[in-house]
py3Dmol code that shows the C-alpha trace and the ligand (Angstrom):
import py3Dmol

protein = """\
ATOM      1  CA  UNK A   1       0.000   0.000   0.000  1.00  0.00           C
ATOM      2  CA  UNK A   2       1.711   3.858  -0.876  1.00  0.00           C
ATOM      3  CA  UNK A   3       2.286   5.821   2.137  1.00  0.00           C
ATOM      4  CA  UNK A   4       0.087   8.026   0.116  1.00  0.00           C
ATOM      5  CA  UNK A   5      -2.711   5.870  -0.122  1.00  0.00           C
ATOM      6  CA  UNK A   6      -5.343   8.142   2.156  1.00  0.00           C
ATOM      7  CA  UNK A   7      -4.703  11.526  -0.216  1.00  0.00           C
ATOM      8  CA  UNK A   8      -5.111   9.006  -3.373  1.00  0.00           C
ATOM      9  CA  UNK A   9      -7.966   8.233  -2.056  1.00  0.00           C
ATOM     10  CA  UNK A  10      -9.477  11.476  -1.223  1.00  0.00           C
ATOM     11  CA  UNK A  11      -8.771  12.587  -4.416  1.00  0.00           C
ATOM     12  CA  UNK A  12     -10.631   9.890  -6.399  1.00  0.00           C
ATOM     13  CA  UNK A  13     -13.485  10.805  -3.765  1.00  0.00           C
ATOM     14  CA  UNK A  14     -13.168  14.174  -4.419  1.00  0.00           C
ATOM     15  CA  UNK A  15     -13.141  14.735  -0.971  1.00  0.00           C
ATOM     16  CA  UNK A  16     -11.100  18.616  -1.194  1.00  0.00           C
ATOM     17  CA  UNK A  17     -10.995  18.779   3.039  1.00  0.00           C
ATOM     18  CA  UNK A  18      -8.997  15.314   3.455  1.00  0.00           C
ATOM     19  CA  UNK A  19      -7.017  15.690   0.259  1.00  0.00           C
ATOM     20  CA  UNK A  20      -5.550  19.075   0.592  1.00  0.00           C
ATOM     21  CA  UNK A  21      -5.043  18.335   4.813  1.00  0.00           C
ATOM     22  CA  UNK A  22      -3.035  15.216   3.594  1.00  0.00           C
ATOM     23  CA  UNK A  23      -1.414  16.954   0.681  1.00  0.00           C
ATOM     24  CA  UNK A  24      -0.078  19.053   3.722  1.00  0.00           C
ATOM     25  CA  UNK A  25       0.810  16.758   6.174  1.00  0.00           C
ATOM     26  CA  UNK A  26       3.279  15.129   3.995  1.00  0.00           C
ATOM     27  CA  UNK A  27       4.467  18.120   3.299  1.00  0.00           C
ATOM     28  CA  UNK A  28       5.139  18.671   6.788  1.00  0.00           C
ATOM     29  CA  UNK A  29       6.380  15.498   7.120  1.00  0.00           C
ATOM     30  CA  UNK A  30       9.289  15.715   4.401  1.00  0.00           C
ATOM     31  CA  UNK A  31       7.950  13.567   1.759  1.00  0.00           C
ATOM     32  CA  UNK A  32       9.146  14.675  -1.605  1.00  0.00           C
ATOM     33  CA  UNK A  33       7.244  16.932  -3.235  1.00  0.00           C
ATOM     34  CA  UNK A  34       7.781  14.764  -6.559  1.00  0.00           C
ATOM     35  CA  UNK A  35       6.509  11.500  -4.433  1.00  0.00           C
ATOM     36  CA  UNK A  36       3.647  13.359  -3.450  1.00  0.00           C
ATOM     37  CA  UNK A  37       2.812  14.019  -7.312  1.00  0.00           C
ATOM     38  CA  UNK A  38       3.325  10.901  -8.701  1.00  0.00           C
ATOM     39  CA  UNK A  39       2.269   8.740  -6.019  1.00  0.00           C
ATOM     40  CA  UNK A  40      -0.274  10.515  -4.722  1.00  0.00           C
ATOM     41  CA  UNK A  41      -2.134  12.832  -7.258  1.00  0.00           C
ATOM     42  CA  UNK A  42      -0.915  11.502 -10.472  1.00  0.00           C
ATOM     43  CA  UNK A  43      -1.882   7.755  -9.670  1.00  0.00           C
ATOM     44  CA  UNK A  44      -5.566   9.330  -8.710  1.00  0.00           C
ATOM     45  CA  UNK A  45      -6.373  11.082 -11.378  1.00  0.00           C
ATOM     46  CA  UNK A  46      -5.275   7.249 -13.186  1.00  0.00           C
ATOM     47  CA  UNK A  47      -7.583   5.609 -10.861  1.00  0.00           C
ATOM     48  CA  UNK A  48     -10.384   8.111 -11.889  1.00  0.00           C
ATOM     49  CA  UNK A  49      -9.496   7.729 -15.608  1.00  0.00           C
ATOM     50  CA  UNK A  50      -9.614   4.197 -14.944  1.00  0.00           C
ATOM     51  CA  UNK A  51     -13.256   4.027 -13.315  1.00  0.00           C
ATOM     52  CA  UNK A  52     -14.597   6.397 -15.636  1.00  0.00           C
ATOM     53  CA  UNK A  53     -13.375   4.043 -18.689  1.00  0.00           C
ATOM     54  CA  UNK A  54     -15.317   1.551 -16.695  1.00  0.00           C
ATOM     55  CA  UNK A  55     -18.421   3.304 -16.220  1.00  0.00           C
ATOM     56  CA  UNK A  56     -18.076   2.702 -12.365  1.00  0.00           C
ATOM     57  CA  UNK A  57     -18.366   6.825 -12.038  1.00  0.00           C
ATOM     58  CA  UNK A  58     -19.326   9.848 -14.866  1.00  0.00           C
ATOM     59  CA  UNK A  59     -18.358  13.185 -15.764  1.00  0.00           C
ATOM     60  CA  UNK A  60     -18.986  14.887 -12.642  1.00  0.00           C
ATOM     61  CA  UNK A  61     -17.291  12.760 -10.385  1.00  0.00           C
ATOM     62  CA  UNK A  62     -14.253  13.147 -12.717  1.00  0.00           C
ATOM     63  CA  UNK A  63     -14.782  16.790 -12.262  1.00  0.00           C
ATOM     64  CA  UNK A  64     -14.789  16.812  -8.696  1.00  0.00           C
ATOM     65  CA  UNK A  65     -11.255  14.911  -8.422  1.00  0.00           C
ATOM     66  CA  UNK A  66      -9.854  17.491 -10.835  1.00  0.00           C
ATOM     67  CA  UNK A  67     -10.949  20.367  -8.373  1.00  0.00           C
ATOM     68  CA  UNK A  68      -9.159  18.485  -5.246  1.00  0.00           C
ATOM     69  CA  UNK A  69      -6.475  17.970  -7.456  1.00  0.00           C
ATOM     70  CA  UNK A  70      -5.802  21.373  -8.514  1.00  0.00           C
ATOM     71  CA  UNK A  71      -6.399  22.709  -4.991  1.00  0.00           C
ATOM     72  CA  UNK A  72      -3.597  20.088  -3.415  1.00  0.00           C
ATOM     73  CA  UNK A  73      -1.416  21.121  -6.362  1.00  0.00           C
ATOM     74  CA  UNK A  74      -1.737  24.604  -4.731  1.00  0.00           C
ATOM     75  CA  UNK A  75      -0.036  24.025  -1.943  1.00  0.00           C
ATOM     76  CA  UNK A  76       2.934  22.249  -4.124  1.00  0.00           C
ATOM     77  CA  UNK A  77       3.504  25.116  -6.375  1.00  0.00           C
ATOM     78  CA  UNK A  78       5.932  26.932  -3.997  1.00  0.00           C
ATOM     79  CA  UNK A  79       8.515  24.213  -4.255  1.00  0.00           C
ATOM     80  CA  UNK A  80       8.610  23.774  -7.761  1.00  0.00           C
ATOM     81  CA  UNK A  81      10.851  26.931  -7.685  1.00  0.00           C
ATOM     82  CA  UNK A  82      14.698  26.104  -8.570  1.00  0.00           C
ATOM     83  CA  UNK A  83      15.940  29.184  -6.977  1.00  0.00           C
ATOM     84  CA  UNK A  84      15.679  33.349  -8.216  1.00  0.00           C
ATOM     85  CA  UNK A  85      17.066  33.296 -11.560  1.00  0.00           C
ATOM     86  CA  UNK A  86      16.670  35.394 -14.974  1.00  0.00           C
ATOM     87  CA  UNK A  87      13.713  34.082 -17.184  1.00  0.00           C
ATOM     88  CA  UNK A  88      15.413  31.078 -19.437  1.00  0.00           C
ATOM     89  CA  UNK A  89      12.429  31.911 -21.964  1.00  0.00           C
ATOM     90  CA  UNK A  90       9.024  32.373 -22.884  1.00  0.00           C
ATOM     91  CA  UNK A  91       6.915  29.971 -23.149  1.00  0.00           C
ATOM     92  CA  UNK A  92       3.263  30.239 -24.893  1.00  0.00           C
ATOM     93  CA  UNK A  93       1.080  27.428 -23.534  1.00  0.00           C
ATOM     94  CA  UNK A  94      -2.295  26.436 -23.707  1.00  0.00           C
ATOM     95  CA  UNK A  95      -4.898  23.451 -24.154  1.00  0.00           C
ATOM     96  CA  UNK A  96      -5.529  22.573 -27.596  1.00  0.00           C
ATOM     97  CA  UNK A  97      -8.941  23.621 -29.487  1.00  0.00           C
ATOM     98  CA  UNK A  98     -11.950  21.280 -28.146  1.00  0.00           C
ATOM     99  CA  UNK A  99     -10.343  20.188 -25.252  1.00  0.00           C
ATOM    100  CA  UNK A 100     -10.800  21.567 -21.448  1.00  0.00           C
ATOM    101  CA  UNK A 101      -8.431  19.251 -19.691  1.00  0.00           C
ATOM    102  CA  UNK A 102      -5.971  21.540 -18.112  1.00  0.00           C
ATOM    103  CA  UNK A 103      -4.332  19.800 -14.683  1.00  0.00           C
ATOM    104  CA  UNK A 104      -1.506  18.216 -17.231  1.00  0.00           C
ATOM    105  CA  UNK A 105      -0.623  21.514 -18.726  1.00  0.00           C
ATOM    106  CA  UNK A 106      -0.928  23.455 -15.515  1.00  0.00           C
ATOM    107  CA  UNK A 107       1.619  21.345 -14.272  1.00  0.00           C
ATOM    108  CA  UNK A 108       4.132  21.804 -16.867  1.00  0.00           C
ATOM    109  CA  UNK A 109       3.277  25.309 -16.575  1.00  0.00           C
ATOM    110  CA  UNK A 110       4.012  25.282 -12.977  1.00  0.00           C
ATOM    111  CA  UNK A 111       7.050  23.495 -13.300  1.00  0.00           C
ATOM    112  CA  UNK A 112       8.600  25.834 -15.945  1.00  0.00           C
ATOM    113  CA  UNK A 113       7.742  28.988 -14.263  1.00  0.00           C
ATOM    114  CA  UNK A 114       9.675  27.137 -11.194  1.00  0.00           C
ATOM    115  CA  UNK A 115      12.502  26.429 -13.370  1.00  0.00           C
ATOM    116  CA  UNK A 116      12.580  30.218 -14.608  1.00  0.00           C
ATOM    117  CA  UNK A 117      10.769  30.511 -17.658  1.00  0.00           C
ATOM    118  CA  UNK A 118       8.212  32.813 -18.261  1.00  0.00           C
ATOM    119  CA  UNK A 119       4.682  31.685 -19.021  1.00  0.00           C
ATOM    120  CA  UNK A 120       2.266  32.705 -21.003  1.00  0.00           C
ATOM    121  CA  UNK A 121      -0.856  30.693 -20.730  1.00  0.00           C
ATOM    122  CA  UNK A 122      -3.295  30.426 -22.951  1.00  0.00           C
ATOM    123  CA  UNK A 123      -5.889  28.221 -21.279  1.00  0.00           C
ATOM    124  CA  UNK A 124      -8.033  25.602 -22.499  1.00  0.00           C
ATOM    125  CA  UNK A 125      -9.549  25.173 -25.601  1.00  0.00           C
ATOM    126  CA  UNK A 126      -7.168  27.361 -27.599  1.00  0.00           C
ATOM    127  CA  UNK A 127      -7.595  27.601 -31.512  1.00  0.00           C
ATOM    128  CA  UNK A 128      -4.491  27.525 -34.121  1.00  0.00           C
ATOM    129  CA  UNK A 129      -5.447  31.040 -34.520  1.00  0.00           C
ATOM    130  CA  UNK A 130      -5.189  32.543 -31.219  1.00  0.00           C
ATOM    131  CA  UNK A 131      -1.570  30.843 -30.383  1.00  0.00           C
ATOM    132  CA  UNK A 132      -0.658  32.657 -33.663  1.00  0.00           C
ATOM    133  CA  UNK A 133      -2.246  35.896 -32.656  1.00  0.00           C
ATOM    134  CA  UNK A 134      -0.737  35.538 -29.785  1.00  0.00           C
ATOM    135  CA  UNK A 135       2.629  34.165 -30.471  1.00  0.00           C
ATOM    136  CA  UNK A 136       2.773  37.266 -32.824  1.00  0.00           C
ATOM    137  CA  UNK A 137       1.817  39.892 -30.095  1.00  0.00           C
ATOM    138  CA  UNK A 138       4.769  38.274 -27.595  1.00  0.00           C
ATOM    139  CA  UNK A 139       6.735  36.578 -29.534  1.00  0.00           C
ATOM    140  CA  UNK A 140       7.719  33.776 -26.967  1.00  0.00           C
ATOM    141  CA  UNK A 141      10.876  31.042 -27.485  1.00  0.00           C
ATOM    142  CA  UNK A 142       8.569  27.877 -27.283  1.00  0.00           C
ATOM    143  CA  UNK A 143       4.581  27.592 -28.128  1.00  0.00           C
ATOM    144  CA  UNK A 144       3.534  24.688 -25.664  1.00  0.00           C
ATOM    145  CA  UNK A 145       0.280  22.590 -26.615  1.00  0.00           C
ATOM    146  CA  UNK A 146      -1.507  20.114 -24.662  1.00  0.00           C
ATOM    147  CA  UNK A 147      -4.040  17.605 -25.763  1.00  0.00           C
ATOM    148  CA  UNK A 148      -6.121  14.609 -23.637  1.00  0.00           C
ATOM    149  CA  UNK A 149      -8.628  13.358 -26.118  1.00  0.00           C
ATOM    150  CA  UNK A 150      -7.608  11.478 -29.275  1.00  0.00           C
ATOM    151  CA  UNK A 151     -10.205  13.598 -30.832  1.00  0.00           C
ATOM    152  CA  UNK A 152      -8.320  17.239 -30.294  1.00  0.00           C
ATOM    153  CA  UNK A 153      -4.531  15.809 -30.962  1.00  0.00           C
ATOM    154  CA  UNK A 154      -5.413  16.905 -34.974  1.00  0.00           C
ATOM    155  CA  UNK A 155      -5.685  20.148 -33.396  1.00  0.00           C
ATOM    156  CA  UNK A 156      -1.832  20.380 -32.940  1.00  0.00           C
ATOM    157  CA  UNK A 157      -0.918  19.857 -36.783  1.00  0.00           C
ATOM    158  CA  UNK A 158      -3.272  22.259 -37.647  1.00  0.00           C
ATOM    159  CA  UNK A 159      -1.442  24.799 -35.077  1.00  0.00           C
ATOM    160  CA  UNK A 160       1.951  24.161 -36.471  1.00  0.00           C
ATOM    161  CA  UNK A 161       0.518  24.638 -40.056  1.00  0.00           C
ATOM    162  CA  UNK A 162      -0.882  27.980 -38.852  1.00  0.00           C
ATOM    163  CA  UNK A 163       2.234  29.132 -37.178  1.00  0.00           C
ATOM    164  CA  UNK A 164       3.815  28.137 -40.287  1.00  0.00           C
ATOM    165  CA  UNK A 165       1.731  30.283 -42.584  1.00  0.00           C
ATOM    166  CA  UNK A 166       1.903  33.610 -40.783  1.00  0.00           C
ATOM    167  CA  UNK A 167       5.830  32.948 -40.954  1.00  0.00           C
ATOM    168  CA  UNK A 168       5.789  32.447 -37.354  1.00  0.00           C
ATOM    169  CA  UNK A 169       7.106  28.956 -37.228  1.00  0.00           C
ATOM    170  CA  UNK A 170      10.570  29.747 -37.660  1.00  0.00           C
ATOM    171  CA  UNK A 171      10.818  31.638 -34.625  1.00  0.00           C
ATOM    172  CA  UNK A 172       9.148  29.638 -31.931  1.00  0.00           C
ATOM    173  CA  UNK A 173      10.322  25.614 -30.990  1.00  0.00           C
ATOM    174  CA  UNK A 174       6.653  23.750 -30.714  1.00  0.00           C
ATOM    175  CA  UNK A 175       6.867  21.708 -27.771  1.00  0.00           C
ATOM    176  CA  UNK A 176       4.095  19.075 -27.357  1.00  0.00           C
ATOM    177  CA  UNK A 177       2.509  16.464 -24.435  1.00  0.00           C
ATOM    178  CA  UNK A 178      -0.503  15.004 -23.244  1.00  0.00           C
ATOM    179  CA  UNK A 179      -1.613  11.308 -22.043  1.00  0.00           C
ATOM    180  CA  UNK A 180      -2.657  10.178 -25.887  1.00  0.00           C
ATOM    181  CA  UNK A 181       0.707  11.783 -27.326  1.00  0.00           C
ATOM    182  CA  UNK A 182       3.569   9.860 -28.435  1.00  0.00           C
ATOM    183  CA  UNK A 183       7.158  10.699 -29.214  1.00  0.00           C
ATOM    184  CA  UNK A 184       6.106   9.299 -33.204  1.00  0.00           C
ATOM    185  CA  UNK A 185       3.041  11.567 -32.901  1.00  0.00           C
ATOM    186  CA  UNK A 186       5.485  14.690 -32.418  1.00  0.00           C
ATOM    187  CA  UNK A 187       7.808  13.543 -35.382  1.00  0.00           C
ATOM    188  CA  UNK A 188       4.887  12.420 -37.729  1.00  0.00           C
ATOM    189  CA  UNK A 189       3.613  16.352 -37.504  1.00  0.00           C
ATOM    190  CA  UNK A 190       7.151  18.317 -37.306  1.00  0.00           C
ATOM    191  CA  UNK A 191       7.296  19.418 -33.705  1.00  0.00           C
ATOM    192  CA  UNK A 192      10.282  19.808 -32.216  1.00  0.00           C
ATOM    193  CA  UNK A 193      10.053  18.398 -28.940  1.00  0.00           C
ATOM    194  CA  UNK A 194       7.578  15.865 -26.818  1.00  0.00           C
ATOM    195  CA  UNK A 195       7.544  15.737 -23.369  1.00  0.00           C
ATOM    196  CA  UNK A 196       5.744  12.537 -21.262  1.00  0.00           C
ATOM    197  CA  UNK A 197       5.596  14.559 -18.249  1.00  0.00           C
ATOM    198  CA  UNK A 198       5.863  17.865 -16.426  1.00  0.00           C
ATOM    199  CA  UNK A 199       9.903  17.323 -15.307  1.00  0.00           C
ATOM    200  CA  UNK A 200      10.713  15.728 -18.663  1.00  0.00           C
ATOM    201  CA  UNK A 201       9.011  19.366 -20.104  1.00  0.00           C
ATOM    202  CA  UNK A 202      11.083  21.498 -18.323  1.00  0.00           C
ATOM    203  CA  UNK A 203      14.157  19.531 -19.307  1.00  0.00           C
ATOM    204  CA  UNK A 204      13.526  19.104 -23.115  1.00  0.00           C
ATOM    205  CA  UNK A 205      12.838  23.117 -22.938  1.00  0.00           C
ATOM    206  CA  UNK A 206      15.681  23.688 -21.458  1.00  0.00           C
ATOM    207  CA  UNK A 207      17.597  21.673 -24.329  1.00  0.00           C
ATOM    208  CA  UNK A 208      15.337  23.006 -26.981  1.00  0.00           C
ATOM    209  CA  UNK A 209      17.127  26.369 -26.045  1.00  0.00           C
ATOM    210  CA  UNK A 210      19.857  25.591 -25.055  1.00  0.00           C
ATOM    211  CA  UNK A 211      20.024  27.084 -21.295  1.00  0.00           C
ATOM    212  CA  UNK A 212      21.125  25.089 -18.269  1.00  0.00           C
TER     213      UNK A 212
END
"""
ligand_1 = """\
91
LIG
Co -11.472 13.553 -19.280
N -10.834 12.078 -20.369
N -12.983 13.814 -20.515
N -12.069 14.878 -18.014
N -10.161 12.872 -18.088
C -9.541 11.463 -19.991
C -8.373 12.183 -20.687
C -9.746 9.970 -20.468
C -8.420 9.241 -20.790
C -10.584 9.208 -19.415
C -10.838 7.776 -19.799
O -11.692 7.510 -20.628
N -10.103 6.842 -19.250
C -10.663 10.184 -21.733
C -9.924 10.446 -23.060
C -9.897 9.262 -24.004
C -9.106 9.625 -25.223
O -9.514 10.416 -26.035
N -7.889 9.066 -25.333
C -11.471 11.386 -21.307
C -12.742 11.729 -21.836
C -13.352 10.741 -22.808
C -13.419 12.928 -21.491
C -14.766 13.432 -22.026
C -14.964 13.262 -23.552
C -15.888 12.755 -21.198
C -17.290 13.119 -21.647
O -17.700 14.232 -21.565
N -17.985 12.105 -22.140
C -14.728 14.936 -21.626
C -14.098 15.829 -22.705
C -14.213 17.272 -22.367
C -13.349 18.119 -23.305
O -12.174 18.277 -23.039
N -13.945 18.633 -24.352
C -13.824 14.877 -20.434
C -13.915 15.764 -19.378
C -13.104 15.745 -18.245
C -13.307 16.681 -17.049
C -13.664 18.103 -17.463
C -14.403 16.113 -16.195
C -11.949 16.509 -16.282
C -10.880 17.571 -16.646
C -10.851 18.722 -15.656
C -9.656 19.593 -15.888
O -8.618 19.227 -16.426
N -9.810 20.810 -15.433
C -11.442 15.181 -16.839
C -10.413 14.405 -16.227
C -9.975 14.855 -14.844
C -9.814 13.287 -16.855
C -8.762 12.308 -16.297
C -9.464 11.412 -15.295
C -7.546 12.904 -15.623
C -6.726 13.876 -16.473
C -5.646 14.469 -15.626
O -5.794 15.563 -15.117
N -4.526 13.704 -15.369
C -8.316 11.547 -17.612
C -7.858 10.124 -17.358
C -6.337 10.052 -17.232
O -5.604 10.863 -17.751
N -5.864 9.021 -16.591
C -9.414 11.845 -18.552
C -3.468 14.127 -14.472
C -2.461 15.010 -15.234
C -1.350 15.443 -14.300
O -1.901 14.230 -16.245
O -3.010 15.574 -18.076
O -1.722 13.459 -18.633
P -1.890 14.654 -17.793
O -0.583 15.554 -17.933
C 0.727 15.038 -17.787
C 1.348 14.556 -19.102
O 0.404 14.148 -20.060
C 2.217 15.697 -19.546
O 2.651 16.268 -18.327
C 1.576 16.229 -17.375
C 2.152 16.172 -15.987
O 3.004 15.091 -15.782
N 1.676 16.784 -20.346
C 2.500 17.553 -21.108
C 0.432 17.285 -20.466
N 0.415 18.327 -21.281
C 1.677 18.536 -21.676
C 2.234 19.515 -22.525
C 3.598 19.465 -22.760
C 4.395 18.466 -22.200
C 3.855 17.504 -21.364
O 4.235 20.343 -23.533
C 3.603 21.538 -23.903
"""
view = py3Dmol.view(width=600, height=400)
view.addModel(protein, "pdb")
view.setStyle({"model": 0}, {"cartoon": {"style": "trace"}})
view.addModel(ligand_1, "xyz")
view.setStyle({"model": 1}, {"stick": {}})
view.zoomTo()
view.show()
């Protein structure tokens, strides 16, 4: 059984008062902040994905565990800082057209802003033609898209081909993630990086620029 078994738990219950009080208590009691994620959060939200796909709960009770996640990951955001540096970048970021799931790409956004990039996020639900608009008006480093259906995933070809025709492609690295996106998936439509997860974003973004 994970130590974390009780917040796991309260997050597939959606229960916000036992999640976020055990979110803190490991806290308090030194459990990694990573361990916590993974273990705890991550592997709920599976278990909720999981009974969904069964039919054992419905859109509302995957709703709920979404809100406890997001306010445990509150209390988390102060330690995904690396220290006070100078921004390593800007990064554009946002949920693809059609699709609301944000808790993955909040993450990564989290994370990066920890490791010293600046964020600009979009939100969810973001057509090809506001990252452009966008991506024009502050011309970021790396555009960031996130997709969690099957069914939105076109939705990231479609952004790189609009990037591409208002010549904007050139000047921004497309980074892309997302449970139903694959390494082959990035390659097949030209991005230049994939990341699995919110550490493995930071790191690849780091690389894709070439900062430390
Ligand atoms: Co939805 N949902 N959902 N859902 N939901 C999934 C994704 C699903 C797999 C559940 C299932 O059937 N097992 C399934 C998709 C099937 C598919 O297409 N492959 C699904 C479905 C079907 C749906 C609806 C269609 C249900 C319906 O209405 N009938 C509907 C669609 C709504 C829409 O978007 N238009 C829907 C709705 C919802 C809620 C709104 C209720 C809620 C989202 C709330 C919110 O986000 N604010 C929700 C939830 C919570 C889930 C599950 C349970 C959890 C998602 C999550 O937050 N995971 C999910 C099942 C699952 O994933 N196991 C499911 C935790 C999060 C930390 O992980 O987002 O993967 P993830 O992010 C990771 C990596 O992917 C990566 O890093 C993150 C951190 O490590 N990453 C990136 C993500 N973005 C990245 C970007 C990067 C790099 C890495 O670079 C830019």
């Amino acid at each position: 059984m994970s130590e974390f078994q009780t917040l796991a738990e309260a997050v597939v219950k959606g229960d916000i008062k036992t999640a976020v009080a055990e979110t803190q208590s490991a806290l308090d009691a030194g459990s990694k902040v990573q361990s916590i994620l993974d273990k705890g959060l991550i592997a709920a939200m599976d278990e909720v994905g999981d009974r969904y796909s069964k039919g054992l709960i419905f859109v509302p009770q995957m709703l709920r565990s979404a809100k406890t996640m997001k306010e445990c990951m509150k209390l988390l955001q102060p330690f995904f800082r690396e220290g006070d540096i100078t921004s390593k970048g800007k990064v554009l970021i946002g949920t693809v057209k059609g699709d609301l799931h944000d808790i993955g790409k909040n993450l990564v956004a989290m994370m990066m802003e920890g490791a010293g990039f600046e964020i600009i996020d979009l939100g969810v639900d973001v057509p090809p033609e506001k990252f452009v608009q966008k991506a024009q008006e502050v011309e970021p480093d790396i555009v960031g898209m996130s997709a969690l259906l099957s069914t939105t995933m076109p939705s990231m070809p479609k952004t790189i081909e609009a990037l591409l025709k208002a010549g904007v492609r050139g000047k921004v690295k497309v980074m892309i993630g997302g449970a139903p996106v694959t390494e082959k998936y990035a390659q097949e439509i030209k991005a230049d990086s994939y990341a699995s997860d919110a550490g493995s974003a930071v790191s690849k973004a780091k690389e894709l620029l070439g900062v430390s």
